[in-house]
N, CA, C and O atoms as a GROMACS GRO file, in nm:
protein
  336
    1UNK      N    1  -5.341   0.831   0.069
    1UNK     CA    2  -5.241   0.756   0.142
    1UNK      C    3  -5.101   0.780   0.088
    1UNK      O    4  -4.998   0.806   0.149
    2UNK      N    5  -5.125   0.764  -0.050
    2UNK     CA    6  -4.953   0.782  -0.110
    2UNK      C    7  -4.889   0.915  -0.040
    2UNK      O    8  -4.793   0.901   0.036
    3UNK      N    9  -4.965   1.091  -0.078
    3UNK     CA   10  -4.910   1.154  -0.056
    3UNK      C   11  -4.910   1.172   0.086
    3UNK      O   12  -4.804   1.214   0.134
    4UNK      N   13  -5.005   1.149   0.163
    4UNK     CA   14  -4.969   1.140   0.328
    4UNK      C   15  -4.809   1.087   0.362
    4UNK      O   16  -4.730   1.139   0.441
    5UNK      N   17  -4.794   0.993   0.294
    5UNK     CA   18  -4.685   0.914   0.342
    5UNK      C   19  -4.553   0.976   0.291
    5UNK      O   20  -4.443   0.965   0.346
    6UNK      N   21  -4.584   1.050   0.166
    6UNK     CA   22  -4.486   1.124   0.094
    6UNK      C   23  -4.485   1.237   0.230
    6UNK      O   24  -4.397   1.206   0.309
    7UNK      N   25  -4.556   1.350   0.270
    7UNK     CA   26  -4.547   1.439   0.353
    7UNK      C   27  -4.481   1.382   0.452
    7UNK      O   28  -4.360   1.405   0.444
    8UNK      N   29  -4.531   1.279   0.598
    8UNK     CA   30  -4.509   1.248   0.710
    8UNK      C   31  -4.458   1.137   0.710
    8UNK      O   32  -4.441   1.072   0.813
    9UNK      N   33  -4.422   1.091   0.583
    9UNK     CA   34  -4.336   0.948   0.650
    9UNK      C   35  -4.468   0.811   0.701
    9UNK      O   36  -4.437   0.692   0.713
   10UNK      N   37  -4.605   0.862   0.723
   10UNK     CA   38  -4.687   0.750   0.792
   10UNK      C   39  -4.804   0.766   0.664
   10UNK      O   40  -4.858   0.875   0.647
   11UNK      N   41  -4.820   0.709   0.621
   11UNK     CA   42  -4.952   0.697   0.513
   11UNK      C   43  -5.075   0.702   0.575
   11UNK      O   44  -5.155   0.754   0.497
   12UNK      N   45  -5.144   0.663   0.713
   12UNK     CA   46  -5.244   0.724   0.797
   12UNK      C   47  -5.283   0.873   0.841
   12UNK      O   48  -5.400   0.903   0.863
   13UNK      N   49  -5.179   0.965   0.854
   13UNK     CA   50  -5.124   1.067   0.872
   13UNK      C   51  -5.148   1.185   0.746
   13UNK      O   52  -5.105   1.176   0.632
   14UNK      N   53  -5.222   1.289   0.799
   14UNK     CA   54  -5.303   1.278   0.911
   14UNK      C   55  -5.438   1.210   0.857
   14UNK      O   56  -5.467   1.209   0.737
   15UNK      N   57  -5.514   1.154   0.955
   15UNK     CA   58  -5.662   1.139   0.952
   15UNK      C   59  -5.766   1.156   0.838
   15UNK      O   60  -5.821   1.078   0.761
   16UNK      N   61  -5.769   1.308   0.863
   16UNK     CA   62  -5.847   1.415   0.779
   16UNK      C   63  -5.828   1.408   0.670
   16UNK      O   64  -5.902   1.474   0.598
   17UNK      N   65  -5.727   1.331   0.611
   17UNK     CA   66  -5.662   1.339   0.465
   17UNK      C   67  -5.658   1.236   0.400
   17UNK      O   68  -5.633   1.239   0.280
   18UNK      N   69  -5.690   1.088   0.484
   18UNK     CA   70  -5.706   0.993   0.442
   18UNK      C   71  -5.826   0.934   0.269
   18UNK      O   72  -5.948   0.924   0.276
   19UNK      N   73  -5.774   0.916   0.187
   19UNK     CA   74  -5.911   0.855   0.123
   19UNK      C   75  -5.996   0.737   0.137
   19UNK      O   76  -6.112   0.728   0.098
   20UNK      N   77  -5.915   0.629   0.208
   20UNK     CA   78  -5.960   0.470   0.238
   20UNK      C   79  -5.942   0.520   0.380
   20UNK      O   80  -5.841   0.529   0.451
   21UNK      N   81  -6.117   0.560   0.408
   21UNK     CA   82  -6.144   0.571   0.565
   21UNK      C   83  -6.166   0.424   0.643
   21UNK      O   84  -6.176   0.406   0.764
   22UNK      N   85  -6.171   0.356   0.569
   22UNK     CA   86  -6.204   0.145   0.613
   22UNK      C   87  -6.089   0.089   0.646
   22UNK      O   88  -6.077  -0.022   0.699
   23UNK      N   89  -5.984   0.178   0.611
   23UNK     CA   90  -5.815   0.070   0.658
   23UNK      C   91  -5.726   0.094   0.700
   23UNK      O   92  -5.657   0.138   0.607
   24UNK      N   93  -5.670   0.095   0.788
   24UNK     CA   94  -5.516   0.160   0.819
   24UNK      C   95  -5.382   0.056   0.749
   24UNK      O   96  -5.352  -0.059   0.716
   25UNK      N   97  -5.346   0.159   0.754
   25UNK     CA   98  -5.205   0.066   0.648
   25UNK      C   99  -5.103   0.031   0.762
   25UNK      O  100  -4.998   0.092   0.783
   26UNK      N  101  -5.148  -0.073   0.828
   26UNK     CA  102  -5.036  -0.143   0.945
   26UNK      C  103  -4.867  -0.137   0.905
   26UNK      O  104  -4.826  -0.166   0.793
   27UNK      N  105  -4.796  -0.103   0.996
   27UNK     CA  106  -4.645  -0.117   0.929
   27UNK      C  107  -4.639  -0.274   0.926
   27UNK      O  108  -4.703  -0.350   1.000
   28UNK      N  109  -4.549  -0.308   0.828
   28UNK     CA  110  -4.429  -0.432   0.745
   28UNK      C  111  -4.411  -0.451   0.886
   28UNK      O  112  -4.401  -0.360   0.967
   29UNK      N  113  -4.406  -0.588   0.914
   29UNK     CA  114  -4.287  -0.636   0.977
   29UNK      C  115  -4.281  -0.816   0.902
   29UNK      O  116  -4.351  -0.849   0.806
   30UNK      N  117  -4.203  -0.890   0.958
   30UNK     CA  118  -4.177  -1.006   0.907
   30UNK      C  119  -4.222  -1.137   0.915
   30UNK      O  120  -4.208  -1.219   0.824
   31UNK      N  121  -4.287  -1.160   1.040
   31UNK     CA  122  -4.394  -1.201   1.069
   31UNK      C  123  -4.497  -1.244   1.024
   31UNK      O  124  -4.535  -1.354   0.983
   32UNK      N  125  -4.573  -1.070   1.043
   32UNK     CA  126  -4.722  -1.037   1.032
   32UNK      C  127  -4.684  -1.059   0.839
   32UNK      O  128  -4.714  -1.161   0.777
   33UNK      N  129  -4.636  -0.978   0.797
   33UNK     CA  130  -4.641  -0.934   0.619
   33UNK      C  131  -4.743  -0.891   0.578
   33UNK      O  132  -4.799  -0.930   0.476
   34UNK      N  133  -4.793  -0.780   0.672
   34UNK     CA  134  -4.896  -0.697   0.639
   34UNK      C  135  -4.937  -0.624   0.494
   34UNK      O  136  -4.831  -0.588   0.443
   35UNK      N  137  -5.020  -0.598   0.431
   35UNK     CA  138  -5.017  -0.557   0.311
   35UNK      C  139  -5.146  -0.473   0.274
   35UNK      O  140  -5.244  -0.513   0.337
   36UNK      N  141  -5.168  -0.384   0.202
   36UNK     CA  142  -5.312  -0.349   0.168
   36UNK      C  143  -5.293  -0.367   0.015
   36UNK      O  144  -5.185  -0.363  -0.045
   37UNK      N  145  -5.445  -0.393  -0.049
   37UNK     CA  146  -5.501  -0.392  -0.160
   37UNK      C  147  -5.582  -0.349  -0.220
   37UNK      O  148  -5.691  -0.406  -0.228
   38UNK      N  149  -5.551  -0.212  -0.295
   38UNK     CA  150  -5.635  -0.131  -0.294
   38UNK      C  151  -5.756  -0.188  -0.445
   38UNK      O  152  -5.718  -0.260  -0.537
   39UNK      N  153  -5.853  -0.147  -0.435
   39UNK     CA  154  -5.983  -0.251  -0.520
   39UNK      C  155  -6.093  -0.104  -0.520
   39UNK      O  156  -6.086   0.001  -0.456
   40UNK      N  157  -6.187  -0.151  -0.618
   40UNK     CA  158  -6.311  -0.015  -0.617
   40UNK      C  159  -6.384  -0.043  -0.517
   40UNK      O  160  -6.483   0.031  -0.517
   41UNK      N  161  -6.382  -0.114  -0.432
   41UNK     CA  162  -6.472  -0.124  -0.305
   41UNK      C  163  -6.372  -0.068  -0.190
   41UNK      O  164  -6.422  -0.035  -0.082
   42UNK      N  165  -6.269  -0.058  -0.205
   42UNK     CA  166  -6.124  -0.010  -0.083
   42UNK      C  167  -6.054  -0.054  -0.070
   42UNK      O  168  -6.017  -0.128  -0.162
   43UNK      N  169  -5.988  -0.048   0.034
   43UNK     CA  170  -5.882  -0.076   0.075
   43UNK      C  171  -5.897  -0.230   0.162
   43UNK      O  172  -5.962  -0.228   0.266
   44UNK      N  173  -5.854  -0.321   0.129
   44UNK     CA  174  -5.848  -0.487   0.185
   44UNK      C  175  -5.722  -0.488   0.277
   44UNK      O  176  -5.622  -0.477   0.206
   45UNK      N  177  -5.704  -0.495   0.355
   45UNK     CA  178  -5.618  -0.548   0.486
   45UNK      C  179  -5.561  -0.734   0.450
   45UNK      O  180  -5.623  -0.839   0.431
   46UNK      N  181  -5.501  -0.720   0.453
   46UNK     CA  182  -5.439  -0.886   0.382
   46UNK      C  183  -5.284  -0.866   0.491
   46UNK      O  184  -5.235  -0.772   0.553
   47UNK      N  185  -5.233  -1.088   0.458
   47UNK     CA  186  -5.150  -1.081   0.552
   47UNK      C  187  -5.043  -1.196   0.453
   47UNK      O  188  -5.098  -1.294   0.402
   48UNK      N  189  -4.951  -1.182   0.441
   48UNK     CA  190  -4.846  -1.311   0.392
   48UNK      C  191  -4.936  -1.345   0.207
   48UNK      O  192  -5.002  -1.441   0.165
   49UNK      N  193  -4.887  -1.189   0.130
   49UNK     CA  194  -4.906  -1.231   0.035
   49UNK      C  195  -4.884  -1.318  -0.040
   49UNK      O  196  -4.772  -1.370  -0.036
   50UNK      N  197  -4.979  -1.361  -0.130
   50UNK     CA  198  -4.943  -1.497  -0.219
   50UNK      C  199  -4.830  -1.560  -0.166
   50UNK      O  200  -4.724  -1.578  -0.226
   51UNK      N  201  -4.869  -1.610   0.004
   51UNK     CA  202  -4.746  -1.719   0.033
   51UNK      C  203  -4.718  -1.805  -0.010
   51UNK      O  204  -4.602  -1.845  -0.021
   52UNK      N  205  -4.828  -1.864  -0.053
   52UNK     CA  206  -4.811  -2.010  -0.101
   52UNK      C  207  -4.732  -2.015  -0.286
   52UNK      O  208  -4.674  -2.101  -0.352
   53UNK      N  209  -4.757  -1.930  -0.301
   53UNK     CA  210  -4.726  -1.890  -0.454
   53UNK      C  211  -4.532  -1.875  -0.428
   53UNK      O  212  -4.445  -1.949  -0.473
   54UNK      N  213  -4.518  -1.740  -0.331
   54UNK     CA  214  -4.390  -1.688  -0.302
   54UNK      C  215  -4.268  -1.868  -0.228
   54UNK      O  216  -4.150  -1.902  -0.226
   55UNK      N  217  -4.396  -1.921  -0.187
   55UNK     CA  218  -4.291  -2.110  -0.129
   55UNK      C  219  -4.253  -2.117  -0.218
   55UNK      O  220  -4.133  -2.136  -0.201
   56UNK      N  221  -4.279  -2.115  -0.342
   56UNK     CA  222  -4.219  -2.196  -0.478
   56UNK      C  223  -4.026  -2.109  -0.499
   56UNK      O  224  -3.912  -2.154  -0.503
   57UNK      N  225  -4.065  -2.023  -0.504
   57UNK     CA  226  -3.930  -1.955  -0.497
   57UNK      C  227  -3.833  -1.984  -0.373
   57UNK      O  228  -3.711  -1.995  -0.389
   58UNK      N  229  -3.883  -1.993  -0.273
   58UNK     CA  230  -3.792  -2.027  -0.173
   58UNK      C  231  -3.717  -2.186  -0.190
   58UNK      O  232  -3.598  -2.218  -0.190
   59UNK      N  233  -3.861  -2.280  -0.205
   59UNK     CA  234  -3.742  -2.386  -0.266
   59UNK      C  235  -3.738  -2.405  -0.394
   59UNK      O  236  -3.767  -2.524  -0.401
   60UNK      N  237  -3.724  -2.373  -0.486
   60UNK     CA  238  -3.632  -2.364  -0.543
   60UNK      C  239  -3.514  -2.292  -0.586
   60UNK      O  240  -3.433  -2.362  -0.646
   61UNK      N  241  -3.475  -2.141  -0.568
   61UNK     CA  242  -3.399  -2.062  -0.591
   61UNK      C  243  -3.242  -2.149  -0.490
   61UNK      O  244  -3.129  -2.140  -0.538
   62UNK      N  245  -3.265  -2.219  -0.362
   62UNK     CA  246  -3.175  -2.302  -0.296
   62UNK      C  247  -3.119  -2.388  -0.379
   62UNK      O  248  -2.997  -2.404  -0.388
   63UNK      N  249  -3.236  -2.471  -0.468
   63UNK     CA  250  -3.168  -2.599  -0.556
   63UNK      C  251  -3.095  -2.508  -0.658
   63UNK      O  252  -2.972  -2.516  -0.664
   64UNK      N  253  -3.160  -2.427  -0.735
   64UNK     CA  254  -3.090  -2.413  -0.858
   64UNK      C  255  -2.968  -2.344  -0.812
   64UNK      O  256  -2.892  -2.353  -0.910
   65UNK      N  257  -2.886  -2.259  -0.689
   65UNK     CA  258  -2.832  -2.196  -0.695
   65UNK      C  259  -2.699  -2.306  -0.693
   65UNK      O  260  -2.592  -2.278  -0.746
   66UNK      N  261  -2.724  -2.422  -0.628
   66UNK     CA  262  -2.648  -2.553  -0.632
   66UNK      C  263  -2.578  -2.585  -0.773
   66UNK      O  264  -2.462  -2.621  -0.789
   67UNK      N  265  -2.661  -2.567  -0.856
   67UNK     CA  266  -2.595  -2.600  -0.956
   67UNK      C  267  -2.502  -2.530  -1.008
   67UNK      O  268  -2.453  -2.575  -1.112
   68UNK      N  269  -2.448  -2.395  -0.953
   68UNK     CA  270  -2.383  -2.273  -1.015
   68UNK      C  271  -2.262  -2.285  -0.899
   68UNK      O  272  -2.164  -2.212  -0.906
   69UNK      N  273  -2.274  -2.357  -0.821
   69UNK     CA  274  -2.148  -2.321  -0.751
   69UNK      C  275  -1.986  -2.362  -0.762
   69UNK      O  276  -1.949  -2.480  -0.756
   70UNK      N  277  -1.910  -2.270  -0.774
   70UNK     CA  278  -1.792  -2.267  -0.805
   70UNK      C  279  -1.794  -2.215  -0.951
   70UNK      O  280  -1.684  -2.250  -0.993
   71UNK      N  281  -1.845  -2.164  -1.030
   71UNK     CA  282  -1.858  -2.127  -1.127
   71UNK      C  283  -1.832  -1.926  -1.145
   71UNK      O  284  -1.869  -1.823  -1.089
   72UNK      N  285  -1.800  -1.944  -1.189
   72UNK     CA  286  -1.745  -1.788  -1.213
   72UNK      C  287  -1.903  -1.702  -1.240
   72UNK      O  288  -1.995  -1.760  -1.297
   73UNK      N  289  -1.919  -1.553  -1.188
   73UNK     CA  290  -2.076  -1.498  -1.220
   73UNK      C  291  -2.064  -1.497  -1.403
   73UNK      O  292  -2.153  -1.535  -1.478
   74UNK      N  293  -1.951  -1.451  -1.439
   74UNK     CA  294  -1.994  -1.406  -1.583
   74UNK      C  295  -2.015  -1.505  -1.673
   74UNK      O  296  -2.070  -1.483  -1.782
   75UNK      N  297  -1.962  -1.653  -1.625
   75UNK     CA  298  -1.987  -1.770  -1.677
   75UNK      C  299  -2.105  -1.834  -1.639
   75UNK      O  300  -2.142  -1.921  -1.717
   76UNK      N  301  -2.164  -1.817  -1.555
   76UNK     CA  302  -2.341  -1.805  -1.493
   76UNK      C  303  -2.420  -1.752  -1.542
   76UNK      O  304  -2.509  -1.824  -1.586
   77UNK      N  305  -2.432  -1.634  -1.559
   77UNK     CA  306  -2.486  -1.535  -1.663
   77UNK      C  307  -2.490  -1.596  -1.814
   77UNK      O  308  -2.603  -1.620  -1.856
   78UNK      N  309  -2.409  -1.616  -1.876
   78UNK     CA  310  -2.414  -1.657  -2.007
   78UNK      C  311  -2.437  -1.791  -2.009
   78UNK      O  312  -2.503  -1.827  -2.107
   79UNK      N  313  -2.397  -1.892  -1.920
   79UNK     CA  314  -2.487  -2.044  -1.932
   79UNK      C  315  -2.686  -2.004  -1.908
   79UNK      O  316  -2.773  -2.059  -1.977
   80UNK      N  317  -2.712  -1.913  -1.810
   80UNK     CA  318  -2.829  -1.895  -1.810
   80UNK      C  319  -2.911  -1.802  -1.929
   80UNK      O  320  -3.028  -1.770  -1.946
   81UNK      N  321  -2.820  -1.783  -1.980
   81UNK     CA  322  -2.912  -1.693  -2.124
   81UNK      C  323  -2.924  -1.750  -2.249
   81UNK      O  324  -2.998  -1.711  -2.339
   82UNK      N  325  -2.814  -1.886  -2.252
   82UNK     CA  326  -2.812  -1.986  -2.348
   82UNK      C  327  -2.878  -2.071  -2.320
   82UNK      O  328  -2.960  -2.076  -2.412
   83UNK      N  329  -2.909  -2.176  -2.223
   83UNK     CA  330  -2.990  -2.220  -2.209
   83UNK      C  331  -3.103  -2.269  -2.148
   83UNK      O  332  -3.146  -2.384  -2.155
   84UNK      N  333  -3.152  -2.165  -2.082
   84UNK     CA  334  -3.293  -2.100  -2.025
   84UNK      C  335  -3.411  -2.067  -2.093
   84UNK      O  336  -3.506  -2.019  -2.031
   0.00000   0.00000   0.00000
């Protein structure tokens, strides 16, 4: 798959060359959040990785960014390396 995709741009591509004959590697979109996982049994078809894991970042990266505002970056940077 890697070098398929390296050659043609499509990691399915071609066929004949495939090693995980069990999966097609669906394109990304935003939505779906298609993904494969490759394992010694193959290739797993999965959808909205570790979403529930990735929520945690969404709210919070909003709150904490609250606390930095109006604050200069290089003075952000060094409050977060002192006390973090």
């Amino acid at each position: 798959m890697w070098t398929n995709f390296a050659k043609s741009g499509d990691p399915n591509k071609p066929e004949d060359a495939r090693q995980f004959t069990n999966a097609t590697w669906a394109e990304y979109d935003l939505d779906f959040q298609s993904f494969l996982q490759f394992t010694y049994q193959g290739a797993l078809p999965g959808s909205q990785f570790q979403a529930r894991r990735m929520q945690l970042w969404s709210d919070l990266l909003p709150t904490s960014s609250k606390r930095f505002q109006g604050i200069p970056w290089i003075a952000q940077l060094s409050f977060d390396v002192h006390w973090n």
